[in-house]
C-alpha positions in Angstrom: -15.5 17.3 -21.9 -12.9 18.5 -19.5 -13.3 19.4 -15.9 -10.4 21.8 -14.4 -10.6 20.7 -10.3 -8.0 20.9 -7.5 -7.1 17.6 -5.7 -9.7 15.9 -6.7 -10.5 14.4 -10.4 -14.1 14.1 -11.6 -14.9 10.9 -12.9 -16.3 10.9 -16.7 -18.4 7.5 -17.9 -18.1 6.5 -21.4 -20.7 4.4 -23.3 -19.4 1.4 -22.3 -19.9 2.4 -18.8 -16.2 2.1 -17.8 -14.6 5.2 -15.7 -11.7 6.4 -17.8 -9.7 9.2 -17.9 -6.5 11.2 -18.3 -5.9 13.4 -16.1 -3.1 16.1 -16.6 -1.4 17.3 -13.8 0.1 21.0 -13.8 1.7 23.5 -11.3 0.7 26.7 -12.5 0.8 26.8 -16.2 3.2 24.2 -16.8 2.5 20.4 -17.1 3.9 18.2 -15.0 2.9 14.7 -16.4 -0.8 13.2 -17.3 -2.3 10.2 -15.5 -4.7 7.6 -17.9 -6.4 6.1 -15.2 -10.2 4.3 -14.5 -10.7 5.7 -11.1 -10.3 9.4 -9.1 -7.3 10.1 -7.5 -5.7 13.2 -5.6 -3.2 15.4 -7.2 -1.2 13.9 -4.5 -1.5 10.3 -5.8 -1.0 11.2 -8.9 2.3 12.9 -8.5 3.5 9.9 -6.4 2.6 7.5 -9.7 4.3 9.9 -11.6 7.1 9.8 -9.2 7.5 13.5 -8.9 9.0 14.8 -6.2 7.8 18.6 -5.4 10.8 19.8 -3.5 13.3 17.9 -6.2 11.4 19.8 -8.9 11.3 23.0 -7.8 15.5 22.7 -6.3 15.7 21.7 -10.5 13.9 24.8 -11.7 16.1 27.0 -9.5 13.4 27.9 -6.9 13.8 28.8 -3.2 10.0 26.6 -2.4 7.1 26.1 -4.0 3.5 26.0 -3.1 0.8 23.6 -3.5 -2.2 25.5 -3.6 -0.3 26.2 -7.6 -1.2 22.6 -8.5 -3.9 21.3 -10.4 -5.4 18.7 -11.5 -7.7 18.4 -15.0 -9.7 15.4 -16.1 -9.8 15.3 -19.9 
C-alpha cells in the first residue's frame, strides 16, 4: 500500500502492530533519498536525516532556486 502525501507521512501498521515505513523523498520526479523509519515525520525532517541541503542541491544541479511546494513525500 502506498500513500503519495506532501509534508506529512501516513503511518501504515503491520501485523505485529509496529508503525513502519519507508518513506521516499522526491523533488519533482526525481528521488532524493528514502527514510525507513517507525514514526511520521515532515518532508522537512526527513531531508535534515538525509542531510540534504535544498539550496546545495539545486546550486549542484545548475539551478538559479528551487521551490518546495516540488517536494514530496511517499510512504511505501
Amino acid at each position: 500500500m502506498c500513500y503519495i502525501m506532501r509534508y506529512k507521512a501516513r503511518l501504515t501498521l503491520n501485523k505485529n502492530k509496529e508503525r513502519n515505513m519507508k518513506l521516499v523523498i522526491k523533488y519533482e520526479d526525481e528521488v532524493l533519498g528514502t527514510v525507513h523509519t517507525n514514526h511520521g515525520m515532515t518532508v522537512w525532517e526527513a531531508l535534515e536525516l538525509l542531510g540534504i541541503d535544498m539550496d546545495k542541491f539545486a546550486a549542484e544541479q545548475g539551478w538559479d532556486g528551487w521551490d518546495a511546494d516540488y517536494l514530496s513525500m511517499a510512504a511505501e
